[in-house]
C-alpha positions in Angstrom: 0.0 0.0 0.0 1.1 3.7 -0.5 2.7 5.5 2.2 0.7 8.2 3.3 1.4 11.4 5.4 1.1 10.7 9.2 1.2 13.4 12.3 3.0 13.8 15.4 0.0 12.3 16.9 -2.3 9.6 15.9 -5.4 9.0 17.2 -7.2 5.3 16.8 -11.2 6.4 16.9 -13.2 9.4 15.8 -15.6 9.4 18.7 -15.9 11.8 21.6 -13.1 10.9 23.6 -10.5 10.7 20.2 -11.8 14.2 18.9 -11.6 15.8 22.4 -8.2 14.7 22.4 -7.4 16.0 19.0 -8.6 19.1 20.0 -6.7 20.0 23.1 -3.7 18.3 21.4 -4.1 20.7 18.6 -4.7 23.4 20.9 -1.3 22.5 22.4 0.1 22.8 19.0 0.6 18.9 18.3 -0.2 17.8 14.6 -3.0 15.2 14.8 -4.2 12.8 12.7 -7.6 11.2 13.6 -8.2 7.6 12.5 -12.3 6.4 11.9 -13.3 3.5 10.3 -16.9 4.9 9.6 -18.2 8.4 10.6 -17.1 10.7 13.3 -19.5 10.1 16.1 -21.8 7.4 14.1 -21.7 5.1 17.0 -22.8 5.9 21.0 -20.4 9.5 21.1 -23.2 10.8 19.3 -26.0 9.2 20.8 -26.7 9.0 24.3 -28.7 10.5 27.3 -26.2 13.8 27.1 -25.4 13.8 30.6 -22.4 15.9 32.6 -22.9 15.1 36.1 -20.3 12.5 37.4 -19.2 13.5 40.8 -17.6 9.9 41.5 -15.2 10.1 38.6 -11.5 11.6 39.2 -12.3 14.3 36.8 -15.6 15.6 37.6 -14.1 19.3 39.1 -12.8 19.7 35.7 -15.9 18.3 33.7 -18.0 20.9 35.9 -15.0 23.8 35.0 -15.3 23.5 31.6 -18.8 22.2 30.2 -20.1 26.2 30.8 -17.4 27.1 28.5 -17.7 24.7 25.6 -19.8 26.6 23.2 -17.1 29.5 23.3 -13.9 27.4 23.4 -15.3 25.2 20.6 -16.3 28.2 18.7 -19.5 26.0 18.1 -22.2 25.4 19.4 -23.0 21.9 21.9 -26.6 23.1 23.1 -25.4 22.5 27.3 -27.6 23.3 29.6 -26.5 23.8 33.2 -28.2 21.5 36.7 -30.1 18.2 36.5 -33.2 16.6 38.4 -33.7 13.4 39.6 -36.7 11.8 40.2 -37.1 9.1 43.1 -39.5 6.3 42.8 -38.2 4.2 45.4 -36.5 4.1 48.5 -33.7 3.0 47.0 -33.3 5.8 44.2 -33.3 8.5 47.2 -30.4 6.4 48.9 -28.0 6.3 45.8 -29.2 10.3 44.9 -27.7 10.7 48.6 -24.9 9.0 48.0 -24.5 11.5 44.9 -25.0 14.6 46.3 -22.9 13.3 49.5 -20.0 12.4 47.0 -20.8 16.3 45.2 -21.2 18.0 48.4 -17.4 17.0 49.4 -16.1 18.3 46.0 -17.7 21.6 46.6 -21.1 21.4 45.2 -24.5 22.1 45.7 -27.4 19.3 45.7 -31.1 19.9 47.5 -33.5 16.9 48.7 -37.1 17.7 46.9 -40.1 16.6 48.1 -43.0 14.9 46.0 -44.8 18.2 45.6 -41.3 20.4 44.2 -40.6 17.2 41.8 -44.2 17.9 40.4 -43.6 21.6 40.3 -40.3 21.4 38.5 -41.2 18.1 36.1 -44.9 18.4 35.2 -44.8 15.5 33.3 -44.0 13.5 36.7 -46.8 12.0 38.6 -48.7 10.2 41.9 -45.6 7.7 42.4 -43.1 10.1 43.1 -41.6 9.5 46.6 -38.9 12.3 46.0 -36.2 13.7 44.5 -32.8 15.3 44.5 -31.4 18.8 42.3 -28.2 19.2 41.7 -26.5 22.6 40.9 -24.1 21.5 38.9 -23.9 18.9 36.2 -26.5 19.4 33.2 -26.6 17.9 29.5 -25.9 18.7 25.8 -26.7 17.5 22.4 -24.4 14.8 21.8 -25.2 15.3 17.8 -23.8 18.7 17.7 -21.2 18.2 20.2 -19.8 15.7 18.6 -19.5 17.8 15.4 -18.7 20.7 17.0 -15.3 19.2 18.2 -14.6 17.4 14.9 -14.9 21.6 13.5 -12.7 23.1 15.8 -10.1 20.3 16.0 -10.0 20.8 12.1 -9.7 24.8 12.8 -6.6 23.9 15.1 -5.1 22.3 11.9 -6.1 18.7 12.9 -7.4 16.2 10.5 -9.8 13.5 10.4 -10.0 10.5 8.2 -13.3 8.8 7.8 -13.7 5.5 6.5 -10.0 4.3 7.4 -9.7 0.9 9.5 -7.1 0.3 11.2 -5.1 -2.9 10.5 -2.2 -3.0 12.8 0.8 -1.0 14.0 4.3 0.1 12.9 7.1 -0.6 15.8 10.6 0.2 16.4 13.2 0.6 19.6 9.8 -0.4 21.5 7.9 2.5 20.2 4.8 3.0 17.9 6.0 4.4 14.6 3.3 4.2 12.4 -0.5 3.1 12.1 -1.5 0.4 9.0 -4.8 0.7 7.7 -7.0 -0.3 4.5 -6.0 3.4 3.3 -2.1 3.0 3.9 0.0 3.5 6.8 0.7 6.8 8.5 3.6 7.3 10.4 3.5 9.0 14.1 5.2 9.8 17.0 3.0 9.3 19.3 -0.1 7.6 19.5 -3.9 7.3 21.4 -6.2 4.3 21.2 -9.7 5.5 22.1 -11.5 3.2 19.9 -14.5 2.2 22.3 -15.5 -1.0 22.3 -13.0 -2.4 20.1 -10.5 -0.6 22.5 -9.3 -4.2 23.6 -8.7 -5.8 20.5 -7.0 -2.8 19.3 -4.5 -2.9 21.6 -3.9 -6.1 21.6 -1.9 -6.1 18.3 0.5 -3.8 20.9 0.5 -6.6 23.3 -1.4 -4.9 25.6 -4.2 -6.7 27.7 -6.7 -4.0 27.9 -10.1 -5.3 29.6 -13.4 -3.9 28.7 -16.4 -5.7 27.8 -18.8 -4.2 25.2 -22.4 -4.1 25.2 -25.6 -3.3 23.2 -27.3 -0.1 24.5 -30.5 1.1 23.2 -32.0 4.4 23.0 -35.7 5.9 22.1 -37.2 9.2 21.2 -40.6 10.4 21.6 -42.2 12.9 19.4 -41.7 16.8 21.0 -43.8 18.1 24.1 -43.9 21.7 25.8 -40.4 22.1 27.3 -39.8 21.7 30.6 -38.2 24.1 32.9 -35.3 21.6 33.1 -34.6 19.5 30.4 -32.3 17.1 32.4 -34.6 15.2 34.1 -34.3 11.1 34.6 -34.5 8.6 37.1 -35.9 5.1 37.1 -32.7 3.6 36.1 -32.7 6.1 33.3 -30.4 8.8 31.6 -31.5 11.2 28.9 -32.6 14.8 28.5 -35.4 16.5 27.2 -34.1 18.3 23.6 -34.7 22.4 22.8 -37.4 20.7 20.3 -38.8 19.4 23.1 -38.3 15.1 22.3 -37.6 12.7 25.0 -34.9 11.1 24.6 -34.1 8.4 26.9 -32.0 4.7 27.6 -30.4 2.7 30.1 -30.1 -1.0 30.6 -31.1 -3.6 30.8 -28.0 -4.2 28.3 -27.2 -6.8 26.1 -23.5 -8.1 26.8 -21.5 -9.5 23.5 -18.4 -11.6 23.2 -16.8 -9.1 20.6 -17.7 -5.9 19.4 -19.1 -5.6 15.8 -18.7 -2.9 14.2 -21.1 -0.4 13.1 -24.7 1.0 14.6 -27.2 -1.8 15.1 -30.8 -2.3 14.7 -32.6 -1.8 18.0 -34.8 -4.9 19.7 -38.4 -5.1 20.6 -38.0 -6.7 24.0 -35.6 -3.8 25.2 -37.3 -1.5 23.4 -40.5 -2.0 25.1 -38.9 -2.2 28.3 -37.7 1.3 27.8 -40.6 2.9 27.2 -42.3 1.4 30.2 -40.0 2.9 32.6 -40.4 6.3 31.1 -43.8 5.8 31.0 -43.2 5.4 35.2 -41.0 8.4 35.1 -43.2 10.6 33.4 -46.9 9.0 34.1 -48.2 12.7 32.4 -46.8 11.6 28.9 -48.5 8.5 28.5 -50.1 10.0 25.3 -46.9 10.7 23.2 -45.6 8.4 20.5 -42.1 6.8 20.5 -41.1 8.3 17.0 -37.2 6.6 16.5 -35.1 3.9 18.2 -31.6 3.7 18.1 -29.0 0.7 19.3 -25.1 0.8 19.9 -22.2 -0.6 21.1 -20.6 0.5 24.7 -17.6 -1.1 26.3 -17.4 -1.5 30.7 -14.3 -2.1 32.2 -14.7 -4.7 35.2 -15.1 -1.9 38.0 -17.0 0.5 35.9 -14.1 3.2 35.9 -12.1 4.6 33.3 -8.8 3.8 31.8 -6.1 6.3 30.9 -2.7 5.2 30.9 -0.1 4.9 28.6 0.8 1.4 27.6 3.8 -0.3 29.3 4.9 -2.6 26.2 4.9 0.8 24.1 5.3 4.1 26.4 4.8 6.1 23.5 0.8 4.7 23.3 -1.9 5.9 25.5 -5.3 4.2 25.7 -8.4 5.4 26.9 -11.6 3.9 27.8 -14.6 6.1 29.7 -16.5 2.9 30.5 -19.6 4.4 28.9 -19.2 7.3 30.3 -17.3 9.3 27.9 -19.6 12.1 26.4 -20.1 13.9 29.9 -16.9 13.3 30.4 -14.9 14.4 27.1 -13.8 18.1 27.7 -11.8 16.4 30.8 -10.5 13.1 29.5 -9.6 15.0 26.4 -7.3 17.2 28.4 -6.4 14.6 30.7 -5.4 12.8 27.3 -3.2 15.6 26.1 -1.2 15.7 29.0 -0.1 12.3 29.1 0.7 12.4 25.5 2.8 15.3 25.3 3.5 15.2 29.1 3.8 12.0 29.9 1.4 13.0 33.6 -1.9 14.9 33.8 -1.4 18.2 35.7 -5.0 19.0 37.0 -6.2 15.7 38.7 -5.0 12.4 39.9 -5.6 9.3 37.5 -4.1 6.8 39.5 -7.6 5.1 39.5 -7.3 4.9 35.9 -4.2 3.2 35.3 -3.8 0.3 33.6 -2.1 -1.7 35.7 -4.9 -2.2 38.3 -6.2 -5.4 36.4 -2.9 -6.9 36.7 -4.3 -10.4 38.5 -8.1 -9.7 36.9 -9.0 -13.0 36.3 -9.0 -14.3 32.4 -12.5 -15.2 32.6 -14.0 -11.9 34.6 -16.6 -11.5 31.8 -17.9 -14.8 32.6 -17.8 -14.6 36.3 -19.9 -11.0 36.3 -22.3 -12.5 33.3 -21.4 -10.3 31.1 -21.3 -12.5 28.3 -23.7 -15.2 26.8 -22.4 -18.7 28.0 -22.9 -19.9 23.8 -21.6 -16.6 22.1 -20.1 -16.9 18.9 -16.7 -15.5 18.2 -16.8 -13.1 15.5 -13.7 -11.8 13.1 -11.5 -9.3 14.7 -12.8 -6.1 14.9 -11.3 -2.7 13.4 -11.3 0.8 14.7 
């Protein structure tokens, strides 16, 4: 194949952890190169719930710093809106919103225990079964459509570039570094490199000889038609995430989720069953839209590590390789991990909070059949073709 021109950085995976890392690596004045083998966001970076309020994750101060500032430093627009409610339907939901705000509250932020009758006056789609709620003054959503785009724009204004429809294939190595990147469209040659290929993030690295453990899953996602907009439009609950958009559609997912043996590639049809499921609990959350019509369904493929927390670390068989994993978490997350990315590429450390939660090496004695132990894999799933990112 014909040698094409590389960067100083590569980055393995268009979605929104890659392009927020191209961005504030560009910002930094790195030359990037971004790596997709179908369309920048096609997958769960561009759609899911929207959310920005994760006060248990090492980089929450910094997701809350910079979210308010997005549409400026972007120069385009992500549609964020600031705080989130959360609607309690159980004993149980009130506990864990507790253990939120408790979690919030030692970080420096704000978070007030509602009553039935203020969940009904701030949701009026809510109903009879609420038992209570919880609002936080922080957090808040955006539109994952536009953000997505909106870094892909500016990381190109920085100089960056982004290459569609190029799979990766395997990796160019030398004096135990990454030198290049092979793909169906040629190989580019880099100095430095970032695997943030979701839920093929595992196999990926795997051609580094890096064992990188995440299992991926199928996520759905529906969306009603639009009702009158609600004073805040990130409202959830019920085992639920999602937002309410500025047109006014519900758009809502969460779990139950179907766990896969590999990760195939591309968006995927969504199921009945689940589907179903969904709407039932929204129709629980929000009892006062039990008239409006489910209009579109989505499904797509999210990857878990085994404790639910992210990985960011920079590969020990190639130091010059970083890989990053949000654990399904990575929209909300993005203007963080993005930065925290950029500093341990150019770096080598990340200044402004403490990823030693996020390392690598934790999984060192995980057990080789962890997917199996948590059920977080069929017992008869086939094994599918390798993927590509």
């Amino acid at each position: 194949m014909t040698a094409m021109k590389g960067a100083q950085v590569v980055i393995v995976g268009g979605g929104v952890t890659g392009l927020s890392a191209g961005w504030w690596l560009a910002r930094l004045g790195a030359e990037v190169l971004v790596l997709e083998k179908g369309i920048v966001g096609w997958e769960a970076s561009g759609r899911n719930g929207g959310g920005a309020s994760h006060s248990f994750s090492p980089l929450f101060l910094e997701e809350q710093r910079l979210w308010p500032q997005m549409d400026e430093l972007l120069g385009y627009p992500t549609e964020f809106q600031p705080y989130r409610v959360r609607i309690g339907l159980t004993e149980e939901n009130m506990a864990m919103f507790k253990r939120q705000m408790a979690i919030a509250a030692r970080q420096g932020f704000k978070a007030d225990v509602l009553t039935p009758d203020q969940v009904r006056e701030l949701v009026p789609l809510a109903g009879d079964n609420v038992i209570g709620g919880a609002f936080y003054h922080y957090g808040g959503h955006a539109n994952p459509q536009r953000t997505v785009q909106a870094y892909a724009w500016a990381l190109q204004d920085r100089g960056g570039r982004i290459l569609q429809h190029c799979a990766v294939t395997g990796f160019l190595t030398r004096g135990g570094r990454v030198t290049g990147v092979a793909t169906d469209r040629g190989e580019f040659g880099c100095d430095n490199l970032v695997i943030a290929a979701g839920p093929q993030l595992g196999q990926i690295a795997a051609q580094l000889g890096a064992e990188v453990p995440v299992a991926p899953a199928r996520a759905e996602m529906i969306v009603t038609e639009p009702l009158p907009l609600m004073k805040h439009g990130g409202t959830d609950g019920n085992a639920l995430y999602g937002r309410q958009t500025l047109r006014g559609n519900l758009v809502f997912g969460g779990g139950p989720h179907e766990w896969l043996e590999e990760a195939p590639p591309g968006a995927r049809a969504a199921t009945t069953p689940l589907t179903r499921n969904l709407a039932g609990r929204l129709l629980e959350l929000f009892p006062k839209a039990a008239h409006v019509r489910m209009i579109r369904s989505w499904a797509g493929i999210v990857e878990n590590t085994p404790d639910g927390r992210p990985i960011l670390d920079r590969l020990k068989t190639y130091p010059n390789a970083v890989v990053a994993t949000m654990s399904s978490i990575g929209f909300g997350l993005s203007p963080a991990s993005g930065r925290a990315i950029a500093e341990l590429v150019l770096r080598g450390h990340c200044d402004f909070a403490d990823l030693t939660s996020c390392r690598l090496d934790r999984f060192a004695n995980l057990d080789p059949d962890w997917r199996r132990d948590r059920g977080w894999i069929q017992a008869d799933a086939p094994t599918s073709a390798p993927a590509q990112a």
